[in-house]
NUROTOR-976344 format. One record per atom (N, C-alpha, C, O): chain; atom name; x, y, z. Coordinates in Angstrom, 2 decimals, m for minus. Example, Ala and Ser with C-alpha at 12.3 -4.5 7.8 and 13.67 -1.06 7.14 Angstrom:
! NUROTOR-976344
PT  marmar  drenlo        x        y        z
PT       A       N    13.19    m5.69     7.80
PT       A      CA    12.30    m4.50     7.80
PT       A       C    13.20    m3.30     7.80
PT       A       O    14.24    m3.32     8.46
PT       A       N    12.85    m2.25     7.08
PT       A      CA    13.67    m1.06     7.14
PT       A       C    12.90     0.03     7.87
PT       A       O    13.41     1.14     8.04
This chain:
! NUROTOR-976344
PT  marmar  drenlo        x        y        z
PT       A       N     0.63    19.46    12.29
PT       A      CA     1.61    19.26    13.33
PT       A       C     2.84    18.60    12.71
PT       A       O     2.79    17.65    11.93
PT       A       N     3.88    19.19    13.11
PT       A      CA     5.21    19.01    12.13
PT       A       C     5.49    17.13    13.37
PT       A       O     5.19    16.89    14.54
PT       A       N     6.05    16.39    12.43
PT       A      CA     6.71    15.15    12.85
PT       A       C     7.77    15.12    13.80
PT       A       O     8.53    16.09    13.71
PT       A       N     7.99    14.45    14.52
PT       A      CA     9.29    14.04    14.71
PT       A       C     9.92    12.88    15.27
PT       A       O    10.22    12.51    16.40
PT       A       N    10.05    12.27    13.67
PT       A      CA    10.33    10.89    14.27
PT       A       C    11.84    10.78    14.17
PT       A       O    12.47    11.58    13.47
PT       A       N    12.49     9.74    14.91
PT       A      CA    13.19     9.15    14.65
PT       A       C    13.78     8.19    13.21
PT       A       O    12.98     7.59    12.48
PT       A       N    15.14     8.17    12.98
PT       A      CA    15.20     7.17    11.96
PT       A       C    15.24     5.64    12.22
PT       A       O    15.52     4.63    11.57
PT       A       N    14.87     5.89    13.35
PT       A      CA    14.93     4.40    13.72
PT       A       C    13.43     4.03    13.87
PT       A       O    13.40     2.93    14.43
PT       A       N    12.67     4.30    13.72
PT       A      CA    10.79     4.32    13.85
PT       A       C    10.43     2.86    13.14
PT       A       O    11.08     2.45    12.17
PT       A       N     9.73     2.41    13.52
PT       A      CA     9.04     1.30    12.78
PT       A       C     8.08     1.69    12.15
PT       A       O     7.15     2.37    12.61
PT       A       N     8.24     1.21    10.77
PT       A      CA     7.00     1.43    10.09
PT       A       C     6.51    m0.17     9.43
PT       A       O     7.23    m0.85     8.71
PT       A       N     5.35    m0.48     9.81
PT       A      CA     4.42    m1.43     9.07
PT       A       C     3.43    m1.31     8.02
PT       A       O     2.25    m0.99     8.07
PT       A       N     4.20    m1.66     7.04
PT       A      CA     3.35    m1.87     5.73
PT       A       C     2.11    m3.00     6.05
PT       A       O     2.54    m4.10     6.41
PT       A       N     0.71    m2.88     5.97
PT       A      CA    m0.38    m3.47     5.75
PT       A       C    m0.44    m3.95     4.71
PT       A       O    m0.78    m5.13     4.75
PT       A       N    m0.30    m3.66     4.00
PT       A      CA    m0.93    m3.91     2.31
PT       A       C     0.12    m3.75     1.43
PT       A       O    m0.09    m2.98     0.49
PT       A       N     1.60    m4.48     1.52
PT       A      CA     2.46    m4.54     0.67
PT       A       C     2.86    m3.47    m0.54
PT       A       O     3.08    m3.81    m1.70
PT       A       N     2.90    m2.03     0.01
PT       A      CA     3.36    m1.02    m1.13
PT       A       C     4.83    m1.36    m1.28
PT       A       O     5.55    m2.05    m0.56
PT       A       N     5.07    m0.68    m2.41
PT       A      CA     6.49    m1.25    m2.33
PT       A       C     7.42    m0.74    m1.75
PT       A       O     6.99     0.00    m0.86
PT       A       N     8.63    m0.76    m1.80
PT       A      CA     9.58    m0.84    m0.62
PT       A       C    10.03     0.76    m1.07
PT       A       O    10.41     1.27    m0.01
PT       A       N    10.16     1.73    m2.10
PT       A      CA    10.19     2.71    m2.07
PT       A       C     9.23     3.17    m1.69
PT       A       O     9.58     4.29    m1.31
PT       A       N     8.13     3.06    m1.52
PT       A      CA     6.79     3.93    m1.15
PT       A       C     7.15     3.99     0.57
PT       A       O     6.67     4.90     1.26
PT       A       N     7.86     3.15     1.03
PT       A      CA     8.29     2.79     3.02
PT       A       C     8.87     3.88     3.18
PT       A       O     8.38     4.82     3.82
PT       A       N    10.60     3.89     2.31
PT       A      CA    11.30     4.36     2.31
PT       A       C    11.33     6.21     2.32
PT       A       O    12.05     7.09     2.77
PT       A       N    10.15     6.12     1.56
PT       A      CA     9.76     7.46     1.13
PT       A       C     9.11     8.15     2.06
PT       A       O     9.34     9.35     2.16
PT       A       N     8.17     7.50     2.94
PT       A      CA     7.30     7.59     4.00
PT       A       C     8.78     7.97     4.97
PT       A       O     8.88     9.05     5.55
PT       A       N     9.51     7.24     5.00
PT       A      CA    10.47     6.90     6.24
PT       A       C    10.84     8.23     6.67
PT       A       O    10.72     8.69     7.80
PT       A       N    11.50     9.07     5.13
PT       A      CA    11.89    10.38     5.02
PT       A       C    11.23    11.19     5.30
PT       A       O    11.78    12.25     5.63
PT       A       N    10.07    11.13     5.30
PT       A      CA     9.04    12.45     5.28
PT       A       C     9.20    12.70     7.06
PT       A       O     9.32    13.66     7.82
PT       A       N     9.12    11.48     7.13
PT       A      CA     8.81    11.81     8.42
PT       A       C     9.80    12.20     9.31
PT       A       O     9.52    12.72    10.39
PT       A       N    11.00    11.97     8.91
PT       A      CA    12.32    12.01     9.86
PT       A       C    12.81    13.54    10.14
PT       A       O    13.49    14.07    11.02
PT       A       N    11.89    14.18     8.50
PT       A      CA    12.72    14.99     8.30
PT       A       C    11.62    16.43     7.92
PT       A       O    11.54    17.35     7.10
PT       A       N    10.65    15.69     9.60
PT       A      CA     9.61    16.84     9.81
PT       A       C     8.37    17.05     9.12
PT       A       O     7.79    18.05     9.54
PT       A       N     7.94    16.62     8.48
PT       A      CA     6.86    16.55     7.44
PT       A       C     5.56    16.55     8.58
PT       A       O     5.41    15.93     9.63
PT       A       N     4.81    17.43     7.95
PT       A      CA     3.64    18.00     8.39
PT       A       C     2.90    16.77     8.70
PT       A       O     2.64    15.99     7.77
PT       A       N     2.52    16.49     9.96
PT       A      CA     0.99    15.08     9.37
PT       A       C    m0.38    16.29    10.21
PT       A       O    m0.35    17.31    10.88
PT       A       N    m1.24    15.53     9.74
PT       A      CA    m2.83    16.15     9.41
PT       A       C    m3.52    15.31    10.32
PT       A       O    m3.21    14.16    10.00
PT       A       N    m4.31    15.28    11.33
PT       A      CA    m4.85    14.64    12.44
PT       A       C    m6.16    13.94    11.20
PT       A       O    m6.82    14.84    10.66
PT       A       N    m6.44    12.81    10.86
PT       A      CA    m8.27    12.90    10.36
PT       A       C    m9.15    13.08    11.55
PT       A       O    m9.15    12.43    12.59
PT       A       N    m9.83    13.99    11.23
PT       A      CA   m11.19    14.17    12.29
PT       A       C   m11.92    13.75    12.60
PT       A       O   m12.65    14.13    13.51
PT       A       N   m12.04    12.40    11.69
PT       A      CA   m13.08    11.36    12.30
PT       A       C   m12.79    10.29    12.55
PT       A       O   m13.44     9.25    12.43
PT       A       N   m11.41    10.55    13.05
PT       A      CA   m10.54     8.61    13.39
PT       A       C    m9.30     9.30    14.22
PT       A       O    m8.36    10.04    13.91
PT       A       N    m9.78     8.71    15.39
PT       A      CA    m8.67     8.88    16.09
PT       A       C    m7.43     8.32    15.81
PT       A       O    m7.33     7.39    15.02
PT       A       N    m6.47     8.81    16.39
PT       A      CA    m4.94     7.93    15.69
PT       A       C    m4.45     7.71    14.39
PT       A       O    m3.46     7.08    14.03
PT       A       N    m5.42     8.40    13.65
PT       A      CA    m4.80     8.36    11.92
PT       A       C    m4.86     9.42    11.26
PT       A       O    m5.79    10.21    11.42
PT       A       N    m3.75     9.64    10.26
PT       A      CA    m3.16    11.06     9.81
PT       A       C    m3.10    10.67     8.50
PT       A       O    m3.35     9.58     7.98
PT       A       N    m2.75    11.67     8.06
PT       A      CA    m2.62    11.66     6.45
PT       A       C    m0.99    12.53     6.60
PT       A       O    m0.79    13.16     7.64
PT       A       N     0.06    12.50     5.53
PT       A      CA     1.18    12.78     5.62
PT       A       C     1.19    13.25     4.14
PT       A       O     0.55    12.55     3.34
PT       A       N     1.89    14.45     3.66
PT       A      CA     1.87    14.54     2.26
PT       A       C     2.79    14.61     1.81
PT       A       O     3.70    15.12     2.47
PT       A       N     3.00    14.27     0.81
PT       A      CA     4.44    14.61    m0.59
PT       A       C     4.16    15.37    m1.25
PT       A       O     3.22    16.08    m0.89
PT       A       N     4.84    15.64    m2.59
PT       A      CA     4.68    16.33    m3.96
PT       A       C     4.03    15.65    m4.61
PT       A       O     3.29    16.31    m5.34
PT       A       N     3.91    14.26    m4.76
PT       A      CA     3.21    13.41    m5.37
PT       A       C     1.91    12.22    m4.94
PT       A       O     1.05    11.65    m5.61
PT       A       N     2.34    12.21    m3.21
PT       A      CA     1.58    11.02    m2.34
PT       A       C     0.66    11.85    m1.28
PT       A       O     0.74    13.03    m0.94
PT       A       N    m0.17    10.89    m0.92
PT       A      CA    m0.72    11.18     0.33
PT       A       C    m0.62     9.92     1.10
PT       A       O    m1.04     9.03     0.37
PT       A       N    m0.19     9.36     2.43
PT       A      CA     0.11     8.59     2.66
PT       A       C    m0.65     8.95     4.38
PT       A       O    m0.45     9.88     5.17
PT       A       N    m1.64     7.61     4.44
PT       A      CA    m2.45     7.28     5.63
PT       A       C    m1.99     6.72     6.57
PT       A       O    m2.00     5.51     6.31
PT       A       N    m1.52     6.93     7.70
PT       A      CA    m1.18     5.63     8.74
PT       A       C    m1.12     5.93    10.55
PT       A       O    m0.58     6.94    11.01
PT       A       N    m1.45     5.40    10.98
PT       A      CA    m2.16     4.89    12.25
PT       A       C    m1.12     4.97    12.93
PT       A       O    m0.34     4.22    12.34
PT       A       N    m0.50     5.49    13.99
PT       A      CA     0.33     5.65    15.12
PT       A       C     0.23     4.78    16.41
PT       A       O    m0.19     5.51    17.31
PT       A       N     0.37     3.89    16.73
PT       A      CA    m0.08     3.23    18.09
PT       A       C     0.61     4.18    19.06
PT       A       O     1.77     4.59    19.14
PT       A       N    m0.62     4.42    19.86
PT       A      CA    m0.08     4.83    20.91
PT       A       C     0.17     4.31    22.52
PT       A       O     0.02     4.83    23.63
PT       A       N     0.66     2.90    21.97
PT       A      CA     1.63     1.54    22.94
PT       A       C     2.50     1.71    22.40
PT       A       O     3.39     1.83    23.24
PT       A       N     3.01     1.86    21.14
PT       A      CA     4.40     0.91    20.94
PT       A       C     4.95     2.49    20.08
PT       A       O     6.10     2.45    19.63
PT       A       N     4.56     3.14    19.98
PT       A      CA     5.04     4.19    18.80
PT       A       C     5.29     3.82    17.64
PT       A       O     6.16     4.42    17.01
PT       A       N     4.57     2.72    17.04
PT       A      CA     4.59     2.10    15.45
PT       A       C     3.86     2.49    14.72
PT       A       O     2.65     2.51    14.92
PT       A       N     4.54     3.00    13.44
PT       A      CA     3.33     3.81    12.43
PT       A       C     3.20     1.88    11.36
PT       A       O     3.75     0.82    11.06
PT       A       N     2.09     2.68    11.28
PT       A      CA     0.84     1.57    10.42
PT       A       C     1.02     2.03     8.98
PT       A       O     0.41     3.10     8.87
PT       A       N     1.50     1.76     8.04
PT       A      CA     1.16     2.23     6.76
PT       A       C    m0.30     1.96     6.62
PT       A       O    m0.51     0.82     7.04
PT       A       N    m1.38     2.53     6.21
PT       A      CA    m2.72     1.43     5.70
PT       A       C    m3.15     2.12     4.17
PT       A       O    m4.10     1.68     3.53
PT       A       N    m2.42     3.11     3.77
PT       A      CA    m3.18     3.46     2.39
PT       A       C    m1.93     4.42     1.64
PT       A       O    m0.94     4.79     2.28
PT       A       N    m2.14     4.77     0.16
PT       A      CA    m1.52     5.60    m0.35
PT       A       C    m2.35     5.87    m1.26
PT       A       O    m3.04     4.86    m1.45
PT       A       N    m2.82     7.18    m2.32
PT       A      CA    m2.98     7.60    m2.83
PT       A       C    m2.80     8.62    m3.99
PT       A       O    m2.01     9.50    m3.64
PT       A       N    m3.14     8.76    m4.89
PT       A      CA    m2.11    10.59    m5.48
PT       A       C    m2.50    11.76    m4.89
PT       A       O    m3.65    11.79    m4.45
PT       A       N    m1.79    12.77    m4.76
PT       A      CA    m1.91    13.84    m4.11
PT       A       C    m3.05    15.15    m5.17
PT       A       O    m2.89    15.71    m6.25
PT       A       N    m3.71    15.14    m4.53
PT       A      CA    m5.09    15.77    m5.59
PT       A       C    m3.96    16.96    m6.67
PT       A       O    m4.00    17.07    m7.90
PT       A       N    m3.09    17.65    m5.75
PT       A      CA    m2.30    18.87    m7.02
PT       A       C    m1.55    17.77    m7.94
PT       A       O    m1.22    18.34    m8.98
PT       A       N    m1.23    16.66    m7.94
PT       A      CA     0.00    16.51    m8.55
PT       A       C    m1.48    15.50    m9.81
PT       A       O    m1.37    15.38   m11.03
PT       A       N    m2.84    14.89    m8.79
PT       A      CA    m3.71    14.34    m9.80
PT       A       C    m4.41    15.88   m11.08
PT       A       O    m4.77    15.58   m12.21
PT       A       N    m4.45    16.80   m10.77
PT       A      CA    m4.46    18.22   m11.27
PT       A       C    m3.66    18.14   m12.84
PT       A       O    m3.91    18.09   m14.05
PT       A       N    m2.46    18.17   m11.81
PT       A      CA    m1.73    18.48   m13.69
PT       A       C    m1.49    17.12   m14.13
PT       A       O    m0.83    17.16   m15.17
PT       A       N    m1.71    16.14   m13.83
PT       A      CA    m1.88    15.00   m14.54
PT       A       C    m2.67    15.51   m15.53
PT       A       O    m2.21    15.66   m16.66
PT       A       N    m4.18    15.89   m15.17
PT       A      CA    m5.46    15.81   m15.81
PT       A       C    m4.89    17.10   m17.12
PT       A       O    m5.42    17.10   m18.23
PT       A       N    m4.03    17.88   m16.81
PT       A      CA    m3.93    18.93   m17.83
PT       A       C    m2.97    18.87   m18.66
PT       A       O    m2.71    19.65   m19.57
PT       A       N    m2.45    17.96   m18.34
PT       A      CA    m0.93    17.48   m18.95
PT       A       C     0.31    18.51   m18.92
PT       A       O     1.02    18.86   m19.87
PT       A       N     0.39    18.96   m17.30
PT       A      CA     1.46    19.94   m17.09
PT       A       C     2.54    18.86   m16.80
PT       A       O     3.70    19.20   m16.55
């Protein structure tokens, strides 16, 4: 389901990523980025990059996304492993 947030959206970092990892999130989302429902948790999505996968929780009171995780994106952990 394509995004559509606002640039004005709140986003809460949990766990102190750094302030480009927000920023980066901020974009994805403003500017339509696919999020992924998880199927076994209500209210939390996964959002992807070229490089990230980025987890976070939507309240659905306040319309505040939750940062709670980041990860590498399995294609971009791929050619890591092959040295593309």
């Amino acid at each position: 389901m394509p995004a559509c947030m606002s640039a004005e959206m709140q986003i809460e970092d949990l766990r102190n990523h750094p302030e480009i990892t927000v920023l980066a999130l901020r974009d994805l989302l403003s500017g339509g980025a696919t999020i992924i429902p998880d199927p076994k948790r209500r209210g939390l999505y996964e959002v992807h990059s070229e490089t990230l996968v980025y987890y976070i929780h939507v309240s659905p009171v306040s319309g505040n996304i939750l940062l709670l995780a980041t990860w590498p994106h399995e294609v971009e952990q791929l050619r890591t492993k092959r040295g593309a």
